[in-house]
C-alpha positions in Angstrom: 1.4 73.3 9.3 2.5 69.9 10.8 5.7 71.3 12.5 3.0 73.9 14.0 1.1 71.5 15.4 3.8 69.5 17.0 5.1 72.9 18.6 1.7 73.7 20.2 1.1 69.8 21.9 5.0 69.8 23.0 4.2 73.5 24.8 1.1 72.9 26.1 1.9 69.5 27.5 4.4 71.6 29.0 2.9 73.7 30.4 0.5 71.1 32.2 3.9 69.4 33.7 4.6 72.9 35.0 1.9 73.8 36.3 0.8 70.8 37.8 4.5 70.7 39.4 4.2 74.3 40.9 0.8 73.3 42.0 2.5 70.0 44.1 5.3 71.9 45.6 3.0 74.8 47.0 1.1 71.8 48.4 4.5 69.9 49.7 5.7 73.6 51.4 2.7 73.7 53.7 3.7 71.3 56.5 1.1 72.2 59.2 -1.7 70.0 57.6 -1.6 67.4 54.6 -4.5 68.6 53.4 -3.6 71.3 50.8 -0.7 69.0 50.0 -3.8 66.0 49.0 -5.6 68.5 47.2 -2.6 69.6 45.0 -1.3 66.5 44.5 -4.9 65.6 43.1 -4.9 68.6 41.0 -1.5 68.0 39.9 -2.0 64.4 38.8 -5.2 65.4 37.1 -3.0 67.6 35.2 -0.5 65.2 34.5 -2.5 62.8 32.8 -4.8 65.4 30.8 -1.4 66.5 29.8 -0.5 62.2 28.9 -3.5 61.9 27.1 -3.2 64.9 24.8 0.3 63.6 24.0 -0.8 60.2 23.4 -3.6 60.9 20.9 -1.5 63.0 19.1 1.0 60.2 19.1 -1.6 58.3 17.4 -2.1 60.3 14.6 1.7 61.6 14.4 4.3 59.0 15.3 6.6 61.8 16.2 9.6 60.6 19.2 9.3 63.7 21.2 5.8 62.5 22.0 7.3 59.2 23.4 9.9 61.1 25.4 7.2 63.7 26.6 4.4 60.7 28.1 8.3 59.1 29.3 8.3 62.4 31.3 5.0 62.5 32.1 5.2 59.1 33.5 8.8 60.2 35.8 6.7 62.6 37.1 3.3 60.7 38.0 6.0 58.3 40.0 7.6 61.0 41.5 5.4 63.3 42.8 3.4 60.0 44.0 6.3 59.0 46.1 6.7 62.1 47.4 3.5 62.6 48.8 3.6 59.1 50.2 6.3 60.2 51.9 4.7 63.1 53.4 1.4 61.6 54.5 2.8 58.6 56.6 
């Protein structure tokens, strides 16, 4: 039961870093207006941290080191995507 539950918070945190990635670079592709790319990259970062958080709590509970290496992750991508769309707004 344990290793179940550790298999559904590593794929659904996951799945929010994917998603919230595919949501940024639609956003990044559309260079006539920054706006799409602001509202993705809202999303995107809305996802990333829902995605933290669930990681984290279960860290709490479970002191498992893919957690730490999944919010490390998490927190690469949070700088990245941040810097990138810094980048593209000025």
């Amino acid at each position: 039961m344990h290793e179940k539950k550790v298999r559904k918070v590593v794929i659904l945190a996951l799945a929010g870093m994917l998603i919230g990635s595919l949501l940024f670079i639609f956003g990044a592709s559309i260079q006539e207006t920054t706006g799409p790319m602001i509202v993705n990259y809202i999303i995107a970062l809305l996802l990333y941290i829902s995605s933290f958080l669930a990681v984290y709590n279960n860290h709490k509970v479970d002191k498992e080191p893919l957690y730490k290496y999944l919010m490390c992750i998490d927190i690469g991508l949070i700088i990245l995507v941040s810097f990138v769309a810094i980048s593209n707004i000025l």
